[in-house]
C-alpha positions in Angstrom: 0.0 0.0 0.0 1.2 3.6 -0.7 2.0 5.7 2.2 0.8 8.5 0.1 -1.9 8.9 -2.2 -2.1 12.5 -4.1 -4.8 13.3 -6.8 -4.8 16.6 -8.2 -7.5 17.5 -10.7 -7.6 21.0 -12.3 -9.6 22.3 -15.3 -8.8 25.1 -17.8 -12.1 26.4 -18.3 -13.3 27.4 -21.9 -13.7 30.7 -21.3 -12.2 32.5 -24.5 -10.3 35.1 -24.8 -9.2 35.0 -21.2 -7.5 32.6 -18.6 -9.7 30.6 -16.1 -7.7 27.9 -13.7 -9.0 25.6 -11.2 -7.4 23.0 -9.7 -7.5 20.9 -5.7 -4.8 18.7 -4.5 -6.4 16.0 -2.8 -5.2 13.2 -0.5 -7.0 10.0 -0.6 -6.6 8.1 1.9 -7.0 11.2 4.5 -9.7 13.2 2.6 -7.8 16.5 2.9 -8.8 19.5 -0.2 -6.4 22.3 -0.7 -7.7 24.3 -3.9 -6.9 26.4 -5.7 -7.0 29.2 -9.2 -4.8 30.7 -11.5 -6.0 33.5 -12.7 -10.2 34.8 -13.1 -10.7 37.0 -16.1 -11.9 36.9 -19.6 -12.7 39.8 -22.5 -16.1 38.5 -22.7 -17.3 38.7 -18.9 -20.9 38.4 -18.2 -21.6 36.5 -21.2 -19.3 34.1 -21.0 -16.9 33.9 -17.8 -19.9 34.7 -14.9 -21.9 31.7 -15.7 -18.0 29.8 -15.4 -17.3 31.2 -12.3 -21.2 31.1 -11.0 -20.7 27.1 -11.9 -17.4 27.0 -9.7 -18.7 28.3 -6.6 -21.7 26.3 -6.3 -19.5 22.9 -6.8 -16.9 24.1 -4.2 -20.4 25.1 -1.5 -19.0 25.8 1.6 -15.7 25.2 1.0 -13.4 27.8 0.8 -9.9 28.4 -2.2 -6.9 28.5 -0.3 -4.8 30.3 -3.0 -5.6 32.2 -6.1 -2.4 33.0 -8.6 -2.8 36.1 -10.0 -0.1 36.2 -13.5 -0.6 39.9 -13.9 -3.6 42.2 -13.2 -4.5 43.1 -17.2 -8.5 42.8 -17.7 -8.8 39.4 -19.8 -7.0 37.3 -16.3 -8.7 39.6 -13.6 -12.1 40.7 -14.7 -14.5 37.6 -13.0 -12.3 38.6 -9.5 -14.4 40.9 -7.9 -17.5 38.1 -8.5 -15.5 35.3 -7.5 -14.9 36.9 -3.9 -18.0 37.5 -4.0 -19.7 34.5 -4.4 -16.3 32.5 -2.5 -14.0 32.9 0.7 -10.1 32.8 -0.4 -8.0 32.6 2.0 -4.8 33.7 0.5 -3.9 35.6 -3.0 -0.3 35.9 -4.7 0.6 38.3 -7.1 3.5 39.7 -8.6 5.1 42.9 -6.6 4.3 45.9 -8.8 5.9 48.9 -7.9 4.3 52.5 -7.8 5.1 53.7 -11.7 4.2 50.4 -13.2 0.6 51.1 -11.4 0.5 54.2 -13.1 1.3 52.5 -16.2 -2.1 49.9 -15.1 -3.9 52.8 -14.8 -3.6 54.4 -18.0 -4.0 51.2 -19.5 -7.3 50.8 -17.7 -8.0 54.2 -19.2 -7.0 53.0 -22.6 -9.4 50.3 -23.0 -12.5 52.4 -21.3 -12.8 50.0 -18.3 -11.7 52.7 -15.6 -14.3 53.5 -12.2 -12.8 54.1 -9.0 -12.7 50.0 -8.1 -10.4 49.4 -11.2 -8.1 52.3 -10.5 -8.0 51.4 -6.8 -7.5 47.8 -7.6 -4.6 48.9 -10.1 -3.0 51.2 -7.6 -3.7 49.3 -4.4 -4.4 45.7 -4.8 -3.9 44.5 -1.3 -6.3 46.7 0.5 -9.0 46.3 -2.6 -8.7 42.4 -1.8 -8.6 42.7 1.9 -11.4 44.8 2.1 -13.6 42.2 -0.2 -12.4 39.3 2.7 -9.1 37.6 1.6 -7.0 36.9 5.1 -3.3 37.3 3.2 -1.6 38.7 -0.1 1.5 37.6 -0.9 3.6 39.4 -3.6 6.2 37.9 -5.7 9.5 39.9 -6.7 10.9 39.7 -10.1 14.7 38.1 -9.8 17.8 36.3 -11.7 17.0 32.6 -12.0 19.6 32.0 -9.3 17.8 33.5 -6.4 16.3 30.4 -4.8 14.5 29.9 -1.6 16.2 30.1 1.9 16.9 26.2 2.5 15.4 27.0 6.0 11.7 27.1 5.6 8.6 28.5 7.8 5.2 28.0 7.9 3.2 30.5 6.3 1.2 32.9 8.3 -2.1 30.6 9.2 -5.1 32.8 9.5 -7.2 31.8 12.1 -9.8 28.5 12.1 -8.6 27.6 8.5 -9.4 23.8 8.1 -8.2 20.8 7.6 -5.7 22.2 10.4 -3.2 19.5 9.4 -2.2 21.4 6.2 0.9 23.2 6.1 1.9 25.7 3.2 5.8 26.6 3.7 8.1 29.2 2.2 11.1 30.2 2.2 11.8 32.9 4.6 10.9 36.6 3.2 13.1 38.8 1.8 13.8 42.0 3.6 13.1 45.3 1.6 11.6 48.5 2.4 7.8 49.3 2.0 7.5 51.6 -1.2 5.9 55.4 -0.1 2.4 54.5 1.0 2.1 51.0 1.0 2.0 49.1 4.5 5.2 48.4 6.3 3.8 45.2 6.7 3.9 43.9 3.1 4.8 40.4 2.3 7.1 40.1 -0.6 9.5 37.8 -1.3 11.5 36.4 -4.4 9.9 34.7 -7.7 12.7 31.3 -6.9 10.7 30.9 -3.3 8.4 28.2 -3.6 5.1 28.0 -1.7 5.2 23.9 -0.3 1.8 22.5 0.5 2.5 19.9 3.1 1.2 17.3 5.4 2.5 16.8 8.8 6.5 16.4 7.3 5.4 15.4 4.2 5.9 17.9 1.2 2.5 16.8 -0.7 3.0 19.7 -4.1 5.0 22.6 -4.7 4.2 26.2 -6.3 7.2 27.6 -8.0 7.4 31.2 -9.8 9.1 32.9 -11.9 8.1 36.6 -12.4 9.4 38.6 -15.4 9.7 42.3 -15.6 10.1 44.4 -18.2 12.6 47.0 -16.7 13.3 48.8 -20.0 9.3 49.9 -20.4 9.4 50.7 -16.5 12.3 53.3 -17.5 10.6 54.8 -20.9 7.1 55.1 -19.3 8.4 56.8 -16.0 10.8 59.3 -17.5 8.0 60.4 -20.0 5.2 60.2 -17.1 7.7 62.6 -15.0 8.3 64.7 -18.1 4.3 65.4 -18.7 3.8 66.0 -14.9 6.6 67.9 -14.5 8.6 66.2 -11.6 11.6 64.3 -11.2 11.9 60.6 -12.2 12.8 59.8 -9.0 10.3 61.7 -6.8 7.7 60.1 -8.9 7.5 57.1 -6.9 7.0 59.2 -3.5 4.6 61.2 -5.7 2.3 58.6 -6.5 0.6 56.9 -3.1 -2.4 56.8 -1.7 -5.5 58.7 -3.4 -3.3 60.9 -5.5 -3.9 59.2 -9.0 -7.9 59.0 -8.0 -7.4 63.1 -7.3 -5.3 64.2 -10.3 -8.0 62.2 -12.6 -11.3 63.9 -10.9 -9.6 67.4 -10.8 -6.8 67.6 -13.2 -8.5 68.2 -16.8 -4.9 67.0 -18.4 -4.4 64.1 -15.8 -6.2 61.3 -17.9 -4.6 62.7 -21.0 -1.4 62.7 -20.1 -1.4 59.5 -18.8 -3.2 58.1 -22.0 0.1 60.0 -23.7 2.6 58.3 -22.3 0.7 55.0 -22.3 0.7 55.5 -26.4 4.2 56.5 -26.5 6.0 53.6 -24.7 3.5 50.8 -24.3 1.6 51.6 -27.5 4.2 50.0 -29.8 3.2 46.5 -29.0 4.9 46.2 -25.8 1.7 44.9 -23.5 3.1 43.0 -21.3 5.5 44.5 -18.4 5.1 41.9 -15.5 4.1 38.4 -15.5 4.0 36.0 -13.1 4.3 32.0 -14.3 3.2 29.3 -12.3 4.9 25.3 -11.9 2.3 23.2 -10.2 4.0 20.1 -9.2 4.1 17.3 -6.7 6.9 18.0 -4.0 10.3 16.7 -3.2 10.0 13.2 -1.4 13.6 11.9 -1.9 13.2 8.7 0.6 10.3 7.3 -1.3 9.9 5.5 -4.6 6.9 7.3 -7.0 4.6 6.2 -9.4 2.5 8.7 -11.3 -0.8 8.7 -13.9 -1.7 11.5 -16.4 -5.6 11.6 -17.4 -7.2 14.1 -19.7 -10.0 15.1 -21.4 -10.5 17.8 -24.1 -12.8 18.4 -27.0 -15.1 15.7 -26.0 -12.1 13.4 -27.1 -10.4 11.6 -23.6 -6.9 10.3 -23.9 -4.6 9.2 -21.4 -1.0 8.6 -20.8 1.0 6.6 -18.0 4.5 6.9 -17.0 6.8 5.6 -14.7 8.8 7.6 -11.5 11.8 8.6 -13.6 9.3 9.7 -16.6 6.7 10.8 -14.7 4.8 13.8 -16.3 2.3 15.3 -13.8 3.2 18.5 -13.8 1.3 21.7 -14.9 3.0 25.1 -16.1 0.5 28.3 -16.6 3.0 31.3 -18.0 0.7 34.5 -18.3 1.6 37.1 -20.7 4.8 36.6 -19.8 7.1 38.0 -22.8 9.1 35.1 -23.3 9.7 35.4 -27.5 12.9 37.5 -25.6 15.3 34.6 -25.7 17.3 35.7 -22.1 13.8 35.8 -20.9 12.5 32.1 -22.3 16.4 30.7 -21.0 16.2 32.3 -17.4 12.7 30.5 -17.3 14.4 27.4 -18.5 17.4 27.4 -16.0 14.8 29.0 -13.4 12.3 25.5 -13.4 15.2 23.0 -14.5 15.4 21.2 -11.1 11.6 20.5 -11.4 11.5 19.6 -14.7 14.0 17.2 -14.1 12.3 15.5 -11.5 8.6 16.0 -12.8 8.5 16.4 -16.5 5.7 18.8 -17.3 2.1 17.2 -18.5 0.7 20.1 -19.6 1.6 23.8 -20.9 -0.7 27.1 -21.5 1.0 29.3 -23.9 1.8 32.6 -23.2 -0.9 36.0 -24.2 -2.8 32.8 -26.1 -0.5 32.2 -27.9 0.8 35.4 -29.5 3.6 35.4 -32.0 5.1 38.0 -30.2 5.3 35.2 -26.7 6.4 32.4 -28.1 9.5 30.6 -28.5 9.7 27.2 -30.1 12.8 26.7 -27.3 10.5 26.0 -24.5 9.0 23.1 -26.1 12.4 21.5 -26.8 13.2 22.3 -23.4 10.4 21.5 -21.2 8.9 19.1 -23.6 5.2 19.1 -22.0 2.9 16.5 -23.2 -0.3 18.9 -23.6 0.5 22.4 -25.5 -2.7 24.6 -25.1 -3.7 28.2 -25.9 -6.5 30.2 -24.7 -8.1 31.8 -27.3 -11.0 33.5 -28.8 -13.0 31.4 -31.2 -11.5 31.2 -34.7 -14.0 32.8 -37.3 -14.0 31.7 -40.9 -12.2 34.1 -43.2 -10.3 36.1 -40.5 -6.8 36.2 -39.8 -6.2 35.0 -36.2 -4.0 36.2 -33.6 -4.6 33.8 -30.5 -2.7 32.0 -31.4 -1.0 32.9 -34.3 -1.4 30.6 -37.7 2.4 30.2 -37.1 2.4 29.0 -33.5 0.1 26.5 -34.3 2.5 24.8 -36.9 5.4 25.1 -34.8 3.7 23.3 -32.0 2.5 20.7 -34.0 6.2 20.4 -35.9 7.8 20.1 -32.7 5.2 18.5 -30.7 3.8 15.6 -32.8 0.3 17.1 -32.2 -1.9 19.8 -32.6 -2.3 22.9 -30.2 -5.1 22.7 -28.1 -7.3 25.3 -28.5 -9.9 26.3 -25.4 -11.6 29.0 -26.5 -15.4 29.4 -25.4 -17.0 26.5 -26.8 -18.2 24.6 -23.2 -16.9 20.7 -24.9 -13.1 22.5 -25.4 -12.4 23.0 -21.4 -9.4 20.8 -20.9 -9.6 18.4 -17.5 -6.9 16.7 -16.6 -6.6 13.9 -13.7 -3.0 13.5 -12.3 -2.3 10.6 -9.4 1.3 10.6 -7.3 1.9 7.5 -5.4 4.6 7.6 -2.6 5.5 4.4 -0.7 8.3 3.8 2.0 
């Protein structure tokens, strides 16, 4: 008999232009849930992703999600948040650190695609208390670093909140890294570095392991705040002392040029196709369990078409790997990813891969394939219309992965039968 008996299920939901992850890790033989999402949003919101999310809280009842991943807080991942806390308690939400100019730079884009009330510009320039305010116990944020910086070998439990069962869970990191809070954000602000995993445990048992890797785009951050300083006439580095607390919600009610000039420097550095500045990519994977021989399964379901694939410990490819918008055509960028998730990948290959931006020309990079070599290569997408050149994903993207994969890309765009479920078992024994 196995001493440990893991299933994790998790479920890309077909939500179309958009990104919608669930998943629970679930021990067996002991009954213990810890679930979890990657990212809530979709262009097409109350048509399409409310009913999704509506669906998802009534299957989890009472229950509540212990962590939801947050890749970066543009529209299309974010926009079904505010229901889902709604409608669900979460215990904990992690999020990349995003400093004060690169909220500005949210902001304007907010502007830029007509979305922007005062929840969306408060969410943009203060996401912990807009999330602490609608219930969630704990916001972690995750620093942007080199590949190298890995977790403190000395771990601690995570800050509990209060009455949170099963009470036998543990989620571990490593310990925090020290930094100063920026002007107007809490003292008490929990960041640490993207190579500090979050370990779900039981008892000493390290059941599954969240890794991330957080990209940043440092050269936009530079452009966008030197012309943001420029049209507000102070210095590039006072701006970031400049812009706390309600000043962003002030200078748009009662500066006439405020929403223009941010619009104008929005066009002028992000406008030429540079969209994505932070990004935060997610390994799902069981943990390390050196003492103990493995055996591992691989289900899945897409299209209305199952398949399945088994593999042995020392092939074993349970893994899952959600990447954002992160810009990874950059080939530093896809390497530092590489090197970054190279110890996991060598001891759980990946079973499953969601494209970057859906698949963009402009995010991909046939390297991570040959790389990582998932078994599943998805994109969410919009749904592909007879006649029209399609972006998500790109004609080209398509034939790379199905050069270098054997297979076709999966497409999950909105179409309820092309949701991709996948069933992955671990087996540990003494």
């Amino acid at each position: 008999m196995p001493r440990l008996h893991v299933r994790h299920e998790r479920h890309q939901h077909a939500v179309g232009h958009g990104f919608f992850h669930t998943a629970s890790v679930h021990l067996v033989d002991q009954g213990n849930s810890f679930e979890y999402v990657y990212d809530v949003g979709a262009k097409k919101r109350s048509e399409v992703l409310a009913p999704i999310v509506d669906e998802y809280a009534s299957l989890l009842g009472a229950r509540a999600i212990d962590m939801v991943v947050l890749s970066h807080l543009h529209d299309d991942h974010v926009s079904g948040l505010d229901r889902l806390l709604l409608n669900c308690k979460v215990r904990t939400v992690v999020l990349p650190y995003v400093d004060p100019v690169e909220k500005l730079i949210l902001v304007a884009a907010t502007i830029v695609a007509g979305n922007a009330d005062a929840s969306a510009v408060q969410f943009a320039m203060d996401a912990r208390t807009w999330l602490t305010t609608r219930g969630v116990d704990r916001v972690l944020e995750i620093s942007p670093g080199p590949p190298g910086q890995e977790s403190n070998p000395d771990q601690q439990a995570a800050d509990a909140p209060p009455d949170v069962p099963p009470p036998d869970w543990r989620l571990t990191k490593g310990k925090p890294t020290t930094r100063n809070a920026d002007p107007g954000e809490p003292a008490s602000t929990e960041t640490i570095p993207h190579g500090t995993p979050l370990i779900l445990g039981l008892g000493t048992d390290p059941v599954w392991e969240f890794k991330f890797f957080c990209y940043r785009d440092a050269e936009l951050w530079e452009e966008f705040a030197t012309e943001v300083a420029r049209l507000f006439k102070v210095s590039v580095a006072k701006l970031p002392s400049v812009v706390k607390g309600t000043w962003v919600l002030e200078q748009l009610r009662s500066n006439p040029l405020a929403r223009s000039n941010l619009t104008k420097a929005y066009a002028k550095v992000v406008g030429k196709g540079r969209l994505n500045w932070t990004s935060l990519c997610l390994w799902s994977g069981p943990g390390t369990m050196p003492d103990r021989v493995h055996w591992a399964t691989h289900e899945y379901a897409h299209g209305g078409t199952p398949g399945k694939r088994k593999a042995s410990d020392d092939e074993g490819r349970v893994a899952w790997l959600g990447t954002g918008d992160a810009e990874l055509s950059d080939p530093a960028v896809a390497d530092a990813l590489v090197k970054h998730y190279a110890p996991l990948s060598a001891r759980y290959r990946l079973a499953s891969m969601a494209l970057p931006h859906h698949g963009s020309k402009h995010n991909y990079n046939a390297m991570l394939l040959r790389e990582l070599d998932p078994v599943l290569v998805y994109a969410t997408c919009p749904e592909a219309k007879e006649g029209v050149t399609q972006k998500h994903p790109a004609p080209e993207v398509e034939r790379q992965v199905a050069k270098w994969r054997g297979m076709p890309l999966m497409r999950i765009d909105q179409a309820d039968a092309n949701g991709l479920h996948e069933w992955v078992r671990v087996y540990a024994y003494p």
